[in-house]
C-alpha positions as CSV (number, residue, x, y, z in Angstrom):
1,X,28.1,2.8,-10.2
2,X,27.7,4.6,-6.4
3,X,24.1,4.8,-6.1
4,X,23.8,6.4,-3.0
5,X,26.6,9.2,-4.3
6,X,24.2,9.8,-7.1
7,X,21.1,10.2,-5.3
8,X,23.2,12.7,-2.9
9,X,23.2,14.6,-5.4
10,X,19.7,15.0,-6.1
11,X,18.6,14.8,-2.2
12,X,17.7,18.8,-2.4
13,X,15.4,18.1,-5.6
14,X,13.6,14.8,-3.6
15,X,13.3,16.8,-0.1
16,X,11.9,19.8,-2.4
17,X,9.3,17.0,-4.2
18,X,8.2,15.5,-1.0
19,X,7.6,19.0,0.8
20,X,5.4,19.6,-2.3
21,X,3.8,16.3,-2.6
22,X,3.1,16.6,1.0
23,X,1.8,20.1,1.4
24,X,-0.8,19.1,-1.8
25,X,-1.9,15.4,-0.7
26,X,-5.0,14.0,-2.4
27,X,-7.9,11.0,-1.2
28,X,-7.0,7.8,-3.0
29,X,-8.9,8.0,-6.6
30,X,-8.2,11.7,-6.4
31,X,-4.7,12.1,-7.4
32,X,-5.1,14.7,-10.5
33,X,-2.6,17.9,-9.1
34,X,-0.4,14.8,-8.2
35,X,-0.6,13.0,-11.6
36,X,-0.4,15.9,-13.3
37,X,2.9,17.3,-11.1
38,X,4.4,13.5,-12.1
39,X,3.7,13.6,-16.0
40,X,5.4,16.8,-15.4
41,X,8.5,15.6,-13.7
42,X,9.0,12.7,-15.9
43,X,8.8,15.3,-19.6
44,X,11.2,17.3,-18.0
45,X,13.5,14.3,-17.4
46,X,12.8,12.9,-21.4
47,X,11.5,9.8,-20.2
48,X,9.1,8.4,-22.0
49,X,5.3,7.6,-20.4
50,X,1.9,7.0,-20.4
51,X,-1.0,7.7,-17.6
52,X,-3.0,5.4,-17.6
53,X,-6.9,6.3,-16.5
54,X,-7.7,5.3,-13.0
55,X,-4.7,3.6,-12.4
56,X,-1.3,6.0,-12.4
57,X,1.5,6.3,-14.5
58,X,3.6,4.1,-16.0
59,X,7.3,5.6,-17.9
60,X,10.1,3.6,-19.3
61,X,13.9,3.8,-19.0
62,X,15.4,2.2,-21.8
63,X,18.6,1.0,-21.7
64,X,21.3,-0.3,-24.1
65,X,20.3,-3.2,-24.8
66,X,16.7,-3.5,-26.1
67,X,16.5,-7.5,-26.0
68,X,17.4,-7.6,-22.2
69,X,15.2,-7.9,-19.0
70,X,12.6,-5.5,-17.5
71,X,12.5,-4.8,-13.9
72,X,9.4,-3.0,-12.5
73,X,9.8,-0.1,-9.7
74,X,7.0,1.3,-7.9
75,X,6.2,3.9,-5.6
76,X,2.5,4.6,-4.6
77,X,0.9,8.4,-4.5
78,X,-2.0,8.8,-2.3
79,X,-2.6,10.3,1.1
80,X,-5.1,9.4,3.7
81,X,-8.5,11.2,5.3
82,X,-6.6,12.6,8.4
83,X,-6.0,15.6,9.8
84,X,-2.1,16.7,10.5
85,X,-0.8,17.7,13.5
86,X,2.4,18.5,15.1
87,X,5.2,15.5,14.9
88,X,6.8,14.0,18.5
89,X,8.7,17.6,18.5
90,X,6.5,20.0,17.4
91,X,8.7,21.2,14.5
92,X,7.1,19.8,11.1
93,X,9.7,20.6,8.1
94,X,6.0,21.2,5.8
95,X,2.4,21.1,6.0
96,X,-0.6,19.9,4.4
97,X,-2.4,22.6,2.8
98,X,-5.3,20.6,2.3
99,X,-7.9,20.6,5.5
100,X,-8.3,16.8,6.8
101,X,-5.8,15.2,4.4
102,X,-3.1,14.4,5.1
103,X,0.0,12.4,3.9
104,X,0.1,9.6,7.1
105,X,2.2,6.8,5.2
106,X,4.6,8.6,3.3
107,X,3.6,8.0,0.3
108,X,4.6,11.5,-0.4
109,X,7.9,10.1,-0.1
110,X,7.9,7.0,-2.0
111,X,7.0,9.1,-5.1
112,X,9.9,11.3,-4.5
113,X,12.3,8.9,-3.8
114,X,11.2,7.1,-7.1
115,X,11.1,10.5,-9.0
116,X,15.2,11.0,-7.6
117,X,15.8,7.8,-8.8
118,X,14.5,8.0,-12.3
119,X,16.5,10.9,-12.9
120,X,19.7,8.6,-12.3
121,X,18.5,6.1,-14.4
122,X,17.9,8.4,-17.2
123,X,21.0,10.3,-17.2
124,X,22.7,6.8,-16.8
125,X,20.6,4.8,-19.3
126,X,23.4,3.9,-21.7
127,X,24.8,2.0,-18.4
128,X,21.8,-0.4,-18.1
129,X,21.4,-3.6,-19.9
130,X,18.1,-3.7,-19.5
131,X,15.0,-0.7,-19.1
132,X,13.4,-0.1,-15.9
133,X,9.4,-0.1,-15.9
134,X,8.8,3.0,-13.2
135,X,5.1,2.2,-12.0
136,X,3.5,5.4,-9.8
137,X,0.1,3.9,-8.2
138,X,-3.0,6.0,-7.4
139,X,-5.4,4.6,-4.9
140,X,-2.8,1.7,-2.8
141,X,-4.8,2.6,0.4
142,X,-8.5,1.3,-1.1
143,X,-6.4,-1.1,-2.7
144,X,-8.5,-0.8,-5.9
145,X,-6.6,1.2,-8.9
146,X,-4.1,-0.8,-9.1
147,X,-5.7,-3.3,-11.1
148,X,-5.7,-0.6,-14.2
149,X,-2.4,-0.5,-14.5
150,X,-2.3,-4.5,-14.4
151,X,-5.2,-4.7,-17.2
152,X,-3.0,-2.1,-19.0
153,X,0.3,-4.1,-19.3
154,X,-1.5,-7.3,-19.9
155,X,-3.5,-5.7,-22.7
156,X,-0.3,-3.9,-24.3
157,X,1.8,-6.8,-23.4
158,X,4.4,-5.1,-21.4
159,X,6.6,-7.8,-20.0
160,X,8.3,-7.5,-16.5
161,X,11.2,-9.6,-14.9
162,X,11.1,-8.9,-11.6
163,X,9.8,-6.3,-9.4
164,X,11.2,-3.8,-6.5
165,X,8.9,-1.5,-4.3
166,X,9.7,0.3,-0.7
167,X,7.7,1.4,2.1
168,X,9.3,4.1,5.3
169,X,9.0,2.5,8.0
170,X,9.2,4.2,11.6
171,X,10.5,1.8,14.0
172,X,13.8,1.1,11.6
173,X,16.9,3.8,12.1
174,X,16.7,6.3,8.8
175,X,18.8,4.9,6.7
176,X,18.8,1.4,7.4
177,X,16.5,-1.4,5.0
178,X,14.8,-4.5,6.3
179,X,14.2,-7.1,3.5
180,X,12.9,-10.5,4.6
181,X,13.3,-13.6,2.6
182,X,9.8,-14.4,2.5
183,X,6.4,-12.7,5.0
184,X,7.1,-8.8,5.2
185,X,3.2,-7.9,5.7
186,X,-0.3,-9.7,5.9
187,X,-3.0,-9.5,3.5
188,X,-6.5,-7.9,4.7
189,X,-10.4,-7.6,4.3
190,X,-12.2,-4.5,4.0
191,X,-15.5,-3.7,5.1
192,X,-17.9,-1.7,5.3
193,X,-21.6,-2.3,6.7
194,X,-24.4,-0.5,7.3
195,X,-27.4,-1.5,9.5
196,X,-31.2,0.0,9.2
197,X,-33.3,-0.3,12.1
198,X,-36.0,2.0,12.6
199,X,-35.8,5.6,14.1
200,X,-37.7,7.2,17.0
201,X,-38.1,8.7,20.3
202,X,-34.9,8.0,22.8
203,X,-37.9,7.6,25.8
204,X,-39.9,4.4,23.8
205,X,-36.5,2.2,22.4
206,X,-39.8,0.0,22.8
207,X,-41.4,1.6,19.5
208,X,-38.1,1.9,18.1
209,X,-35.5,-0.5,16.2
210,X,-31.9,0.3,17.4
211,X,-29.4,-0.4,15.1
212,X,-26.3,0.6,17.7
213,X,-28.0,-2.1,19.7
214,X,-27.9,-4.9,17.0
215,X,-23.8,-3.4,16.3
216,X,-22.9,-4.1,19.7
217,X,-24.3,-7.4,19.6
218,X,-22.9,-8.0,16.0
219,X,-19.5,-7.1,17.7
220,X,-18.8,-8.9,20.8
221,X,-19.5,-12.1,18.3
222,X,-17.3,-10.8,15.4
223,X,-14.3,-10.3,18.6
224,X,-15.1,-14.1,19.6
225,X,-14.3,-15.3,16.1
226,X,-10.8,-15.6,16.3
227,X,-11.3,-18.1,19.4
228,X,-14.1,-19.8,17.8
229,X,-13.5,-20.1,14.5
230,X,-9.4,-18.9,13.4
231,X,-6.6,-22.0,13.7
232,X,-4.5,-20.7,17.2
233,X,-2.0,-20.9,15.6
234,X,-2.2,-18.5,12.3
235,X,-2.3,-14.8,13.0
236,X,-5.2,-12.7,12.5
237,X,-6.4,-9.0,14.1
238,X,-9.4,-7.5,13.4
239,X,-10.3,-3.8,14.4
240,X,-13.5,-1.9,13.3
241,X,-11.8,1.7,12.8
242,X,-15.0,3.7,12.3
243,X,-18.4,4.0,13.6
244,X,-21.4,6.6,12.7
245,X,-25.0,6.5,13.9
246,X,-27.4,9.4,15.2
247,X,-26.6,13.3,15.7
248,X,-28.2,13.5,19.3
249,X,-28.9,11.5,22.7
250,X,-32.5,11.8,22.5
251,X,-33.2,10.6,19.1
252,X,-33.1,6.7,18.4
253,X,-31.3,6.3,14.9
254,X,-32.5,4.5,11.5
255,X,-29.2,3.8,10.3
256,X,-25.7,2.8,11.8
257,X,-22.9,2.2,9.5
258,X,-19.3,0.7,10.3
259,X,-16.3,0.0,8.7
260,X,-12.9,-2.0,9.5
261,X,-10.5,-4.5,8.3
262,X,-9.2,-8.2,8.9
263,X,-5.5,-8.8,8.5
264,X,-3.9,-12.0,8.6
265,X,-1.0,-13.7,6.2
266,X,-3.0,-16.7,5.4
267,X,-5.6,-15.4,2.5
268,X,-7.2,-18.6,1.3
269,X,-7.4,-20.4,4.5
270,X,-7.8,-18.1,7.8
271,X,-8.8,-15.5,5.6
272,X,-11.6,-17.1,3.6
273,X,-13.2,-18.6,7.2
274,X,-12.8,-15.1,8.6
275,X,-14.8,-13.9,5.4
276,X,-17.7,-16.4,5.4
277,X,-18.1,-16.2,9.1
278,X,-17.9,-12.6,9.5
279,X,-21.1,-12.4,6.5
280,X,-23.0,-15.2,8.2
281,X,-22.0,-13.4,12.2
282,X,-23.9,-10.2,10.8
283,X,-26.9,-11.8,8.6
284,X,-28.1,-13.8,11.9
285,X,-27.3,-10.5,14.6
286,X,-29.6,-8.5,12.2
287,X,-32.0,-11.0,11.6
288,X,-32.8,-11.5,15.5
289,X,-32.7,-7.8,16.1
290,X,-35.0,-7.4,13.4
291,X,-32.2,-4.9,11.0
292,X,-32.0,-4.9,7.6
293,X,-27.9,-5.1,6.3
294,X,-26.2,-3.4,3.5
295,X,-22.5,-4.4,2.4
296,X,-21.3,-1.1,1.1
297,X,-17.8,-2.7,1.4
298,X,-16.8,-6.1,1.7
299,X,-13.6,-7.4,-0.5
300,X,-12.6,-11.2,-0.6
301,X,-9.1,-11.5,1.5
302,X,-6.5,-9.6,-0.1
303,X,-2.9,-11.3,-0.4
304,X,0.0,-11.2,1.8
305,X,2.8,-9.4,0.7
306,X,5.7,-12.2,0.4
307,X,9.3,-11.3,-1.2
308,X,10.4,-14.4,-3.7
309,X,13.0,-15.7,-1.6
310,X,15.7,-15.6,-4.1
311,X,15.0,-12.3,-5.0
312,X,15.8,-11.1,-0.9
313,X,19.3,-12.7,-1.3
314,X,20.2,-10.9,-4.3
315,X,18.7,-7.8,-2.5
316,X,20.3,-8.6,0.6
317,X,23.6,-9.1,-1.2
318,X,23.8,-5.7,-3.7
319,X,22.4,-3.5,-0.9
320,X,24.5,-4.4,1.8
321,X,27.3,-3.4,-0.8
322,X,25.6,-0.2,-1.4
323,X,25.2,0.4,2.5
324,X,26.7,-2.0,4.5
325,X,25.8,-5.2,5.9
326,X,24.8,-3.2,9.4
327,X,22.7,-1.7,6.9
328,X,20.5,-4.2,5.6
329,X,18.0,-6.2,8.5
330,X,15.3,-8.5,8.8
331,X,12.3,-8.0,11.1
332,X,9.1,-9.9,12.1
333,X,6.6,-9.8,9.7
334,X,4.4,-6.9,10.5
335,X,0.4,-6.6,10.3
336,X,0.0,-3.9,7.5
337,X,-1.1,-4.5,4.2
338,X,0.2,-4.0,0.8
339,X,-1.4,-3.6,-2.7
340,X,2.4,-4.5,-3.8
341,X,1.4,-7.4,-2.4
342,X,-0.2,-8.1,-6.3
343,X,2.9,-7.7,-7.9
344,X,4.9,-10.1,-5.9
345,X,2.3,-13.1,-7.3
346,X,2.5,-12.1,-10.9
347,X,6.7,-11.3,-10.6
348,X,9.3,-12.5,-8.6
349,X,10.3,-9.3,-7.2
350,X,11.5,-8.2,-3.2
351,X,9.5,-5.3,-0.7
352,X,11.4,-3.9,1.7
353,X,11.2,-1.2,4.5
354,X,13.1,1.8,4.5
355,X,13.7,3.1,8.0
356,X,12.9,6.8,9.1
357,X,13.0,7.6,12.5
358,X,15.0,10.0,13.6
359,X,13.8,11.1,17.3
360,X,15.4,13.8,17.3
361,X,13.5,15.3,14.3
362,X,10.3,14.3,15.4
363,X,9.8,11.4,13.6
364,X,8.5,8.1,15.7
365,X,4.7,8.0,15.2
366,X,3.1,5.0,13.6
367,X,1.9,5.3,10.0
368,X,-1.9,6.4,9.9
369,X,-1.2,8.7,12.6
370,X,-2.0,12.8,13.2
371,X,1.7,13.2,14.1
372,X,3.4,10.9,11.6
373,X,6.4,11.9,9.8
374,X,9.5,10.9,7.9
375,X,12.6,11.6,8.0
376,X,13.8,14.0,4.8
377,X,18.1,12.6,4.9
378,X,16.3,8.8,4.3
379,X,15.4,10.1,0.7
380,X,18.4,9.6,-0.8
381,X,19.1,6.1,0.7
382,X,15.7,4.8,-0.7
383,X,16.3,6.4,-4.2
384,X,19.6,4.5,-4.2
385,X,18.3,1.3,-2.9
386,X,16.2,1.8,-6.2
387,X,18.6,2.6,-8.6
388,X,21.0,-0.2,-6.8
389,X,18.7,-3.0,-7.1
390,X,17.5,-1.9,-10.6
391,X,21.4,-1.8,-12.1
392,X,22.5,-4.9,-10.8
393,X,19.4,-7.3,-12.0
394,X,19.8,-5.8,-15.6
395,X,23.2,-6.6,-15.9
396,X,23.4,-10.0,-13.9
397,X,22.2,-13.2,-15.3
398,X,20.4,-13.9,-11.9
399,X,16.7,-15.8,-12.2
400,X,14.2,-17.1,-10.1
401,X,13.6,-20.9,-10.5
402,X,10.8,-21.7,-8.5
403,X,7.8,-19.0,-9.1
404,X,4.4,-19.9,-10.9
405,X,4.0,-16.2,-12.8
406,X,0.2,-15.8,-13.1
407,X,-1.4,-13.4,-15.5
408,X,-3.7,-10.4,-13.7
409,X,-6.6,-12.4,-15.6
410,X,-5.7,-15.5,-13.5
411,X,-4.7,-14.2,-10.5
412,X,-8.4,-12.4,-10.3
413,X,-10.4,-15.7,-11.1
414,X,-8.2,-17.6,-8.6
415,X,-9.7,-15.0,-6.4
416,X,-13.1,-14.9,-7.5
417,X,-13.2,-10.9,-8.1
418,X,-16.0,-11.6,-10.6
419,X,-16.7,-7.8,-10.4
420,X,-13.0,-6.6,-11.7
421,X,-13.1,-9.4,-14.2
422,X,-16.7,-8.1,-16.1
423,X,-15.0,-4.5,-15.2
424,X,-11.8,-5.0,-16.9
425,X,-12.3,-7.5,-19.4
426,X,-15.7,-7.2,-20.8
């Protein structure tokens, strides 16, 4: 099977899905018109699926031999609170239709590309030896629908094999794939805090509790951290990405509220000190500045995103087939994070990078950004690398040897996420 002359075929139908996906993007959590434009794809295709509340949609490709393996492909759905602008050249292909969201992380193409690729499948089902689990994620950026779709296929004991996801990525060539054998991105924290002072006039701070006063404090001693308290050694960034307090220069506010994220590749140790020194940093700033705190956010250290080493040589070795071995690259591991990242403990599985930039089209900004965009003629590699990967793990007798699969169950109480535990298994 050509993979990537099969996709071809379908790239006007994937370009057509991500102009739509991208001109209609919805908040993570939010994802009903693109849900419902999915369930809508997948009946017209025949293939059989379910949505599953809060969490996505998960469809099956069966193949010829009911007995055989499973393997689990995944593209996430949801776009970001941003509002678009023009790319590097001006000359956007589509735009978002919805005011201050946008999709900045091209998700809108992951769904297509997995979309194009689940029509192969299907019209080649009689080809695999195995079926194909197609897994379309709401919510990736909060991180927190994901484990729906986990509680589901534990509960209706869906098995899986191994796993396959993709992510564009700008700074690769479009076209081009970078798998590592192991650390593709770190893990992260979320937070968000708010801070209660007391209000008042701007010309008696005396009579007044400043909260942005007991932030800036709270800061400078959260940015020391990594010196003080993080091994040299182990890699970890920390950024406070948004900050709100008071509507005018005269008026001293009650409340200041801001939110960030940690990211680092080591969850249970530099993430863990990072999470108990960042609590005990904020409860002693507001207690000498006289604030009360309120953790509206603030999520244990969420797993790195490592590929099962075995399963990058076997995706090394069918891709650069597909492609070409100038193709298929490795990279440094880069500072993003992944909800995917949840699949790779509970199944071997690989997560690569699909590269998009094309300067000439505009493309070139980082992910997250106003002027971020992807570029369209990747579509039809990434649906390929999909359908590639999928066909040759079904029908080769290729294993993993090494990996200790944990159930969702398991992999949340080695986490302590006593919340999504009560939530999911009551």
């Amino acid at each position: 099977m050509n993979a990537l002359n099969l996709t071809a075929q379908y790239e006007d139908y994937m370009i057509g899905l991500r102009r739509w996906f991208h001109e209609n993007p919805e908040l993570s959590g939010r994802e009903e018109k693109t849900i419902a434009k999915i369930d809508a794809e997948l009946t017209d295709m025949g293939i059989e699926h379910i949505i599953v509340e809060n969490g996505g949609i998960l469809g099956w490709v069966r193949g010829r031999n009911p007995g055989g393996k499973t393997i689990l492909l995944r593209a996430d759905c949801d776009a970001l609170p941003v509002q678009e602008k023009d790319n590097l050249n001006g000359t956007r292909t589509c735009w978002s239709k919805n005011e201050g969201v946008m999709h900045a992380c091209g998700h809108d193409a992951h769904t297509a590309m997995l979309l194009g690729a689940a029509r192969v499948l299907q019209e080649h089902q009689e080809e695999l030896d195995g079926d194909v689990l197609l897994c379309f994620e709401r919510g990736e950026e909060g991180g927190g629908n994901v484990k729906y779709l986990f509680a589901y296929m534990e509960q209706h004991s869906i098995h899986v094999d191994c796993c396959f996801g993709l992510h564009v990525n700008v700074p690769a060539p479009t076209g081009s794939i970078i798998i590592n054998d192991t650390d593709t991105l770190a893990g992260a924290m979320g937070f968000e805090v708010t801070l209660e002072g007391q209000g008042g006039h701007g010309s008696r701070p005396d009579q007044a509790i400043n909260p942005i006063d007991c932030f800036f404090a709270i800061y400078q001693r959260l940015e020391a951290l990594r010196l003080t308290s993080i091994d040299p050694f182990k890699t970890c960034t920390y950024s406070v990405g948004a900050l709100h307090a008071g509507k005018q220069g005269n008026v001293i506010p009650q409340t200041l509220t801001f939110a960030g994220s940690m990211r680092c590749f080591d969850s249970e140790g530099v993430g863990m000190t990072f999470y108990k020194e960042f609590r005990h940093v904020i409860d002693c700033t507001a207690e000498a500045y006289h604030c009360k705190v309120r953790y509206d956010r603030y999520s244990l250290p969420g797993l790195a995103t490592v590929n099962d080493v075995e399963c990058s040589a076997f995706a090394k070795k069918v891709l650069a087939e597909e492609f070409g071995t100038d193709q298929i690259l490795t990279a440094e591991p880069q500072m993003d994070s992944e909800s995917f990242s949840q699949y790779l403990r509970q199944w071997p599985g690989v997560f690569g990078l699909l590269g998009v930039h094309a300067p000439e089209k505009g493309t070139g900004a980082a992910n997250h950004n106003e002027a971020f965009d992807v570029d369209e003629a990747a579509l039809k590699y990434g649906a390929a690398a999909h359908v590639k990967y999928a066909v040759e793990f079904l029908k080769s007798d290729f294993k993993t040897t090494h990996m200790e699969k944990l159930s969702f169950r398991e992999l949340l109480k080695r986490q302590g996420r006593t919340d999504d535990l009560e939530l999911l298994y009551p």
